[in-house]
N, C-alpha and C positions, 0 to 999 in steps of 0.2 A: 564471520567468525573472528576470532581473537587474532589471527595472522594476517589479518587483514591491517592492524593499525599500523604495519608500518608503509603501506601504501598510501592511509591517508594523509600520514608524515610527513609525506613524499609528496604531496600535493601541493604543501606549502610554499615546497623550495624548489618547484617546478617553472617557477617564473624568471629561474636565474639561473647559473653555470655555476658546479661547483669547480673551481679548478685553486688546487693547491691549497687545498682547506680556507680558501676565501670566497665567498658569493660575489657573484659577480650578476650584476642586473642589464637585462638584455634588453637594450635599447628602446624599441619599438614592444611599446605592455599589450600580453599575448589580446586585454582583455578590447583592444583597439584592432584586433587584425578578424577580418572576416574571413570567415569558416564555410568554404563554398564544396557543394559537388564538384566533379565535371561538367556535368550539365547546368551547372548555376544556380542552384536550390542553396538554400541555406543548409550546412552538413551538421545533421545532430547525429551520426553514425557511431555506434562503441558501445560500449558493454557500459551501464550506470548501475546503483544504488541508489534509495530514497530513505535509507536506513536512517535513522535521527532519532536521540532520546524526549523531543521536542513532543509533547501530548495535542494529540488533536484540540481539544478543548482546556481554555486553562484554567488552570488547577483555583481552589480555591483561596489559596493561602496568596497567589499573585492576582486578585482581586484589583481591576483599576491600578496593575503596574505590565503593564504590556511588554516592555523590555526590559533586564535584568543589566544591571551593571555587572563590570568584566567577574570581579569578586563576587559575585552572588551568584552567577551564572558555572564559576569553578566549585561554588559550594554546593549549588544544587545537584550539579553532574555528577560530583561525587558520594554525595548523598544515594543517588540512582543508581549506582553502581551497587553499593553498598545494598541497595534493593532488591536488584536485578540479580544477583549471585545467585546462580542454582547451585552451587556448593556450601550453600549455610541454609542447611536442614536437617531434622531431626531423625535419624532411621527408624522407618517403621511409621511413622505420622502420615497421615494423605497426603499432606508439601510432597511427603516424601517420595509420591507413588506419583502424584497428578503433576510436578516440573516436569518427573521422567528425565531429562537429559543433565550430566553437569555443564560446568556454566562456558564449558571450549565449543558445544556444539551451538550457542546461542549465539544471533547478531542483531544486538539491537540496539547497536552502535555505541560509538565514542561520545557523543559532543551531541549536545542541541545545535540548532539550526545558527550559522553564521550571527548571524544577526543578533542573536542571543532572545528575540522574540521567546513570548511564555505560551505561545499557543501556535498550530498550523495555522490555527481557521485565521484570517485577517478582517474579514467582511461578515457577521456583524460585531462593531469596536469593541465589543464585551469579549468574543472570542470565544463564543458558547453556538451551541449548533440552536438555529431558531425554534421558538417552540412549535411543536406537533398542531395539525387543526384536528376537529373532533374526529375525521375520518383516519387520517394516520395516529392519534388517540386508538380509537378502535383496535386499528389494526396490531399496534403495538402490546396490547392488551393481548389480543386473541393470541401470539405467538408465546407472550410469558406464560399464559396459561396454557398451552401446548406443552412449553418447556419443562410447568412443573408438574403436570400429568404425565408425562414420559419420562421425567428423572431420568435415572440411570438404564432403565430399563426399556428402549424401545420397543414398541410393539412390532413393526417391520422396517425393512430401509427406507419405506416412503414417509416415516416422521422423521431421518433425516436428513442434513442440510445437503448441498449440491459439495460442498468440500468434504465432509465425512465421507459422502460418497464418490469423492475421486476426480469429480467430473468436471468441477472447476475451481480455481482458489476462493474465488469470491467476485461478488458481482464488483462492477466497476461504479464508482475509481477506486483505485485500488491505493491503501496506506500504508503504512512502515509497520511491521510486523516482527514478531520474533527471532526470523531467522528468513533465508530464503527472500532477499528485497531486491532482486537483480535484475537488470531488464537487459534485451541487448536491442538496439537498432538497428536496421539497413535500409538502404532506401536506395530507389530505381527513378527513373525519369516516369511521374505518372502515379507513384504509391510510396508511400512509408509501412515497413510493418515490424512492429514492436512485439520481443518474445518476452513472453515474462516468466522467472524461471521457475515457480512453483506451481506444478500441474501442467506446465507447457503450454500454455495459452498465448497462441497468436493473434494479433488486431493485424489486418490487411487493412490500411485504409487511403482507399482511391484519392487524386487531388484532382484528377479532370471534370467536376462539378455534375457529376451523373445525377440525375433524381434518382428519391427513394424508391428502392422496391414496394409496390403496391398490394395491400391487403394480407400484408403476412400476420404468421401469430406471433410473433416477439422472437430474438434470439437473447440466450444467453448473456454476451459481451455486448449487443446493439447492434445497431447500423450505424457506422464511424466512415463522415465525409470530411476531407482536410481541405484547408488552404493556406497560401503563406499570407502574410501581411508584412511586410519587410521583413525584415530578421526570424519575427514567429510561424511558427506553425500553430495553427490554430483550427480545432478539431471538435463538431458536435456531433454526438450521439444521441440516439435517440432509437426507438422501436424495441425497448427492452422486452421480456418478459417477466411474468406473475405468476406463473404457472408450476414453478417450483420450488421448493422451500429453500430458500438461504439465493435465490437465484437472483434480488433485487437490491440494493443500495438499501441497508437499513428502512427495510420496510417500504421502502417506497413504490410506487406506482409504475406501470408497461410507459406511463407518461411523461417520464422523465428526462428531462434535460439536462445531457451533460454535456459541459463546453471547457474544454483544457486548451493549455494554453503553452507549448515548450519553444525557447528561447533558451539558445548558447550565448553563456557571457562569455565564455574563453575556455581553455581548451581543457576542462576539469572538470567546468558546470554550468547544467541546463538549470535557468531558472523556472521551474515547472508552479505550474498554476490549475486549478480548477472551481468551476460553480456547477452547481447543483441547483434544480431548479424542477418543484412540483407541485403546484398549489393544493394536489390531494393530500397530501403530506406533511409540508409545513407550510411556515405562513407567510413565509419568505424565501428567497433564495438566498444561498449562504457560498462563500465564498474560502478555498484553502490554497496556501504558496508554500512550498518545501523544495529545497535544492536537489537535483538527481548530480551526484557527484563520480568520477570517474572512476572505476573499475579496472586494474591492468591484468586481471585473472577473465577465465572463460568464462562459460556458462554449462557446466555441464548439466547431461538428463537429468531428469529429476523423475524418480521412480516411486510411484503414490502406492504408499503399502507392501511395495512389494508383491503385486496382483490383489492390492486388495482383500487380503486376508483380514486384515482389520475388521472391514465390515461385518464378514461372518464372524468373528468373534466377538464382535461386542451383539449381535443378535443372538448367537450361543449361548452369551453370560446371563442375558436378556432372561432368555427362557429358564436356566438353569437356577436362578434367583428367581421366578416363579416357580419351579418345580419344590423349590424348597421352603420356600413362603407355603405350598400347598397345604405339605408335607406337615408344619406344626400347626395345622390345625385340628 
């Protein structure tokens, strides 16, 4: 949310003392001092965001310019803002009905990515997600035609997705979103477990090298085995499911490997990383880096509908927009 910027403000000048309205620079830079447990694991513990105005894929207009100079980068931001306003629409228009919220309850950040990068993706150099093989083709086909077979009007809850339906935000990994980008950490001698705050979805994920559970049908979130490598934690999943609609990484396959990658550079930001990896899918694996930046607010519940009343009314409106389609004939 919008009360948020002056924490990120606060980030900046976090590397120094203010005392007597002078910055005073603390000796030892935070981004040299190691961030340990008690038990000596590397500590990524704390409430983060991955919130960034930075587009997964980049845009066309920065075609073969990869990084934005400082001036281009304040022009663009601002530009996005200027986009992103849910307070500049028309009453009574679908903007009007389909933002739904004005623009205090959105967060979809301040700033693109440090770095001033024109895309997440890093790996492949284009910054485009690889192309589809015939089979993930396919499948991508059969859902748009789902999509516009069902319009507005589903036929029941089972042609909706697993987040309409409450039951998870989205499959993993999981990106910068509208609002709702929070994650918090803890971590125990033996496990890490990451909440993330929309739909309350927890990753347990063990580091004593256990094998896979054998012969299951997919979960959800996957099966998440960690381990450190100096400084990182570095984490593959794998045993997704397919079984429910919205329940897979853009269409992707129960087969799917994902392998992220979180590293503190100092005491504000994990540098986080992820690849994806499915040959039923695409044709390659593809590779994204975005900073999880510090949070000094909680994480409170997050309450999905409100019991879910949503559901049944969008299947109410459903039927009731048949009833009336019936009717003029």
């Amino acid at each position: 949310m919008r009360h948020r910027v002056t924490s990120h403000r606060a980030r900046r000048l976090s590397r120094g003392l203010l005392v007597a309205g002078a910055l005073l620079v603390v000796a030892t830079p935070l981004a040299a001092q190691t961030f340990r447990t008690p038990w000596g694991d590397p500590d990524l513990q704390g409430t983060w965001t991955n919130q960034t105005l930075t587009a997964l894929e980049r845009p066309a207009e920065f075609a073969g310019k990869p990084v934005l100079t400082e001036a281009e980068a304040e022009a663009y931001e601002a530009r996005l803002h200027q986009q992103n306003n849910a307070d500049i629409r028309t009453p009574g228009t679908r903007r009007d009905v389909t933002v739904a919220y004005n623009d205090v309850w959105w967060d979809r950040g301040e700033r693109i990515v440090a770095d001033r990068r024109t895309s997440l993706i890093v790996d492949p150099a284009d910054g485009k997600i690889p192309p589809l093989t015939p089979a993930g083709q396919a499948r991508a086909e059969a859902s748009r035609r789902h999509a516009a077979a069902m319009g507005d009007n589903p036929a029941s809850w089972e042609d909706l997705d697993v987040y309409s339906r409450c039951i998870i935000r989205s499959a993993l990994p999981r990106l910068s979103t509208g609002y709702n980008n929070n994650y918090e950490i803890v971590q125990t001698p033996g496990y890490v477990a990451i909440l993330q705050e929309q739909i309350h979805d927890t990753r347990i994920i063990p580091l004593d090298g256990r094998p896979r559970l054998p012969g299951t049908p997919g979960q959800l979130l996957g099966e998440s085995r960690g381990r450190f490598e100096g400084d990182t934690l570095i984490v593959e999943t794998t045993n997704f499911t397919d079984e429910m609609r919205g329940a897979t990484f853009r269409d992707a396959t129960r087969s799917m490997v994902l392998v992220e990658r979180f590293r503190r550079v100092d005491a504000n930001v994990i540098d986080y990383s992820f690849t994806v990896s499915d040959p039923e899918t695409w044709t390659r694996p593809w590779t994204v880096k975005m900073p999880w930046n510090r949070e000094t607010g909680l994480i409170y519940e997050y309450a999905c509908h409100e019991g879910n009343y949503g559901l049944a009314n969008t299947l109410r409106a459903a039927r009731k927009a048949e009833q009336d389609a019936q009717s003029k004939r």
